[in-house]
ROGUNU-170829 format. One line per 2 residues: number of its first residue (from 1); for each residue z, x, y of N, C-alpha, C. Coordinates in nm, 4 decimals, always signed. Each point is the difference from the previous one (the first is absolute). Example, Ala and Ser with C-alpha at 12.3 -4.5 7.8 and 13.67 -1.06 7.14 Angstrom:
REM ROGUNU-170829
1 = +0.7800,+1.3190,-0.5690,+0.0000,-0.0890,+0.1190,+0.0000,+0.0900,+0.1200; -0.0720,-0.0350,+0.1050,+0.0060,+0.0820,+0.1190,+0.0730,-0.0770,+0.1090 $
This chain:
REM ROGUNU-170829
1 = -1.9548,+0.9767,-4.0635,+0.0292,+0.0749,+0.1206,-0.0397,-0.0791,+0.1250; -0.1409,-0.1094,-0.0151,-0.0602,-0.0302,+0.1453,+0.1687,-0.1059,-0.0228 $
3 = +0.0296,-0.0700,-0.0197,+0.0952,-0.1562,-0.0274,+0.1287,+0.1133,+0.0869; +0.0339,+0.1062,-0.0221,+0.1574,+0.0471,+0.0263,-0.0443,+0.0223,+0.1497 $
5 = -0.1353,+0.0499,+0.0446,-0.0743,+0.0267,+0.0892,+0.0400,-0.1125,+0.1034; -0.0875,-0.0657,-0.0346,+0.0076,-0.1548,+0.0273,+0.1365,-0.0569,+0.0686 $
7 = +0.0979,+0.0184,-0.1183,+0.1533,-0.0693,+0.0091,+0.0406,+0.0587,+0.1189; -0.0137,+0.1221,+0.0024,+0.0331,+0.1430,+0.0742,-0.0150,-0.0829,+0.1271 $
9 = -0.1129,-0.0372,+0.0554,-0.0751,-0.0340,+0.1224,+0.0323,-0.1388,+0.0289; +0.0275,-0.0686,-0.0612,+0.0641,-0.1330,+0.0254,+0.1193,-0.0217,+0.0582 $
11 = +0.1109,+0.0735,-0.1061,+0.1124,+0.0624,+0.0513,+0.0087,+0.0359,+0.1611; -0.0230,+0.0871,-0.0112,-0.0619,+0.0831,+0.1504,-0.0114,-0.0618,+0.0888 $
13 = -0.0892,-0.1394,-0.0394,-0.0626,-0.1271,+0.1305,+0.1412,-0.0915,-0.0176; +0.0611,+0.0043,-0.0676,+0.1014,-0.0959,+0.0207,+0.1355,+0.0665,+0.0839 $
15 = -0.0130,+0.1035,-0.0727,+0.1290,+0.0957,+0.1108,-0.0864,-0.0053,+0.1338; -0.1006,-0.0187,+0.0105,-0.0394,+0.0507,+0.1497,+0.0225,-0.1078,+0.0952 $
17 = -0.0466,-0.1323,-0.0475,+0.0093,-0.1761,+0.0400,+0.1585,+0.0284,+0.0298; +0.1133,+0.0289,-0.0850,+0.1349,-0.0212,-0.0181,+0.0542,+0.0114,+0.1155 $
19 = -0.0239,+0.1900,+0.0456,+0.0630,+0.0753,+0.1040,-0.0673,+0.0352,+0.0978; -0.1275,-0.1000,+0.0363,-0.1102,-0.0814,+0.0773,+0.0882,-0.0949,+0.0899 $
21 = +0.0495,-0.1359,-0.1082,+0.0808,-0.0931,+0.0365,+0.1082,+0.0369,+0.0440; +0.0551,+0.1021,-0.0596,+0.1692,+0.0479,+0.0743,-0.0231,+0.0245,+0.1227 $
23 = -0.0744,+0.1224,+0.0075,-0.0054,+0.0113,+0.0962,-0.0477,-0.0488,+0.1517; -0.0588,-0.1194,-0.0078,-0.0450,-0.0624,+0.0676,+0.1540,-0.1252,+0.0494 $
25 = +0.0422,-0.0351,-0.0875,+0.1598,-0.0425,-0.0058,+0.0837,+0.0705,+0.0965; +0.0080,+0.1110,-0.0122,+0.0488,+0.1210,+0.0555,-0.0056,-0.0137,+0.1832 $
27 = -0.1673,-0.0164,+0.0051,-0.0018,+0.0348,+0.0972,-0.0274,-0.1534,+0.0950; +0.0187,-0.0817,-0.0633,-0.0196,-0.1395,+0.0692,+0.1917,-0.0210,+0.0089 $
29 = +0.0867,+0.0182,-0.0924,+0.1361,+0.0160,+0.0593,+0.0281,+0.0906,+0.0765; -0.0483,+0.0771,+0.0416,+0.0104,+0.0894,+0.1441,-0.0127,-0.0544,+0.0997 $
31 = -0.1232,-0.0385,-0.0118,-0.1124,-0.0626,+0.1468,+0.0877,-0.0887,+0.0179; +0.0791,-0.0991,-0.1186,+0.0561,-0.1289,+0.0411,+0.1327,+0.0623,+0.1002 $
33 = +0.1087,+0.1108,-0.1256,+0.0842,+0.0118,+0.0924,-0.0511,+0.0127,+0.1453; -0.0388,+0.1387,-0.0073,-0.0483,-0.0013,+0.1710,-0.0377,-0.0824,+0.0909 $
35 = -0.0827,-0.0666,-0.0322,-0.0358,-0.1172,+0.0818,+0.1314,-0.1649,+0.0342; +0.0892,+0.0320,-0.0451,+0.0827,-0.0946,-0.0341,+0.0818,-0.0403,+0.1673 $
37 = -0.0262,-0.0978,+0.0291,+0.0777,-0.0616,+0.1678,+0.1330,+0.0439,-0.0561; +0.1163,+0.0961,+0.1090,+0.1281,+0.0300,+0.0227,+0.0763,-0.1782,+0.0431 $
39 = +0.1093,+0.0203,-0.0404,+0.0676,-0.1488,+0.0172,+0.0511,+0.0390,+0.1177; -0.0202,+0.0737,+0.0916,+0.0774,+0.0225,+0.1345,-0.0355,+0.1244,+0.0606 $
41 = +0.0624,-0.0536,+0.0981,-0.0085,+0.1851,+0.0754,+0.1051,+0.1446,-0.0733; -0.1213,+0.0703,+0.0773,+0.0908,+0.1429,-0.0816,+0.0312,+0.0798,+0.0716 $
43 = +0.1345,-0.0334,+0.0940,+0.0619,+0.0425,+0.0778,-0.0329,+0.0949,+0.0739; -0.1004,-0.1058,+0.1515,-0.0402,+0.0847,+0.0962,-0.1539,+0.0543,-0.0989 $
45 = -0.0179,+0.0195,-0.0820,-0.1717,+0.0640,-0.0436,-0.0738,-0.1111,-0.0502; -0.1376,-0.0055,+0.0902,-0.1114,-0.0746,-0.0396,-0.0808,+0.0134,-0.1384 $
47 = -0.0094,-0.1209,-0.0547,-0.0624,+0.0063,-0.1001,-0.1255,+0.1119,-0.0180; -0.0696,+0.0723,+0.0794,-0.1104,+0.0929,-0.0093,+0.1077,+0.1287,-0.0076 $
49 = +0.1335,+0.0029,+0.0135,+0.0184,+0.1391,+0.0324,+0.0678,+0.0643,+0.0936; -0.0305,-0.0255,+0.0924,+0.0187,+0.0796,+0.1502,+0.1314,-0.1261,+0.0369 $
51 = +0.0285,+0.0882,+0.0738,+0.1199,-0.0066,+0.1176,+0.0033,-0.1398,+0.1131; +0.0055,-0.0898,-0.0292,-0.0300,-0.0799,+0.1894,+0.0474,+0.0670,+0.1105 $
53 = -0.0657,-0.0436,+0.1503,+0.0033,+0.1082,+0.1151,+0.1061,-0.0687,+0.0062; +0.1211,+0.0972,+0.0535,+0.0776,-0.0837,+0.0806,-0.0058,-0.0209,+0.1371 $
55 = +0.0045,-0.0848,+0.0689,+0.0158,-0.0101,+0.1613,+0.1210,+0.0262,+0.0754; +0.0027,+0.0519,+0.1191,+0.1288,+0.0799,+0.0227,-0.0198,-0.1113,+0.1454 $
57 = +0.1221,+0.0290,+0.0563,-0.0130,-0.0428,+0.1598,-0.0855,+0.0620,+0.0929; -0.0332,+0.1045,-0.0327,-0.0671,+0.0772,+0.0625,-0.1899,-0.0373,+0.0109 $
59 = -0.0164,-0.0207,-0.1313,-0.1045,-0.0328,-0.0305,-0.0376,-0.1700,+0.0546; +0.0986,-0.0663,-0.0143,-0.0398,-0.1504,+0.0467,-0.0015,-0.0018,+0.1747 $
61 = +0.0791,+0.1101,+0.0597,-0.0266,-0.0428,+0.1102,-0.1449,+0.0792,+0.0758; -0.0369,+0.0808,-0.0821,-0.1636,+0.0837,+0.0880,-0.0969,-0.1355,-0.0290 $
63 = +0.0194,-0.1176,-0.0949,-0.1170,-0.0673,-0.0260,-0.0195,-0.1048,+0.1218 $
């Protein structure tokens, strides 16, 4: 009984190491996608997100 015990718990540590490693896989191909430089602009939107200001005529001539 202690040996199936035993096997039991070994098992266990090896599934745990396994889907330990996956998941760590998992989440380092994320981080990579995300983090990954765009090959260009994305029409008119800044890499953070947001909008660029646009400047109007209006605005260039109060400066």
């Amino acid at each position: 009984m202690k040996k199936l015990l035993a096997l039991a718990v070994i098992a266990g540590g090896v599934f745990f190491v396994i889907k330990r490693n996956k998941d760590a896989k998992a989440e380092a191909d994320l981080w990579r996608e995300a983090t990954a430089p765009t090959d260009g602009p994305l029409n008119g939107v800044s890499s953070n997100g947001s909008a660029p200001a646009k400047a109007g005529s209006d605005s260039a001539s109060k400066n």
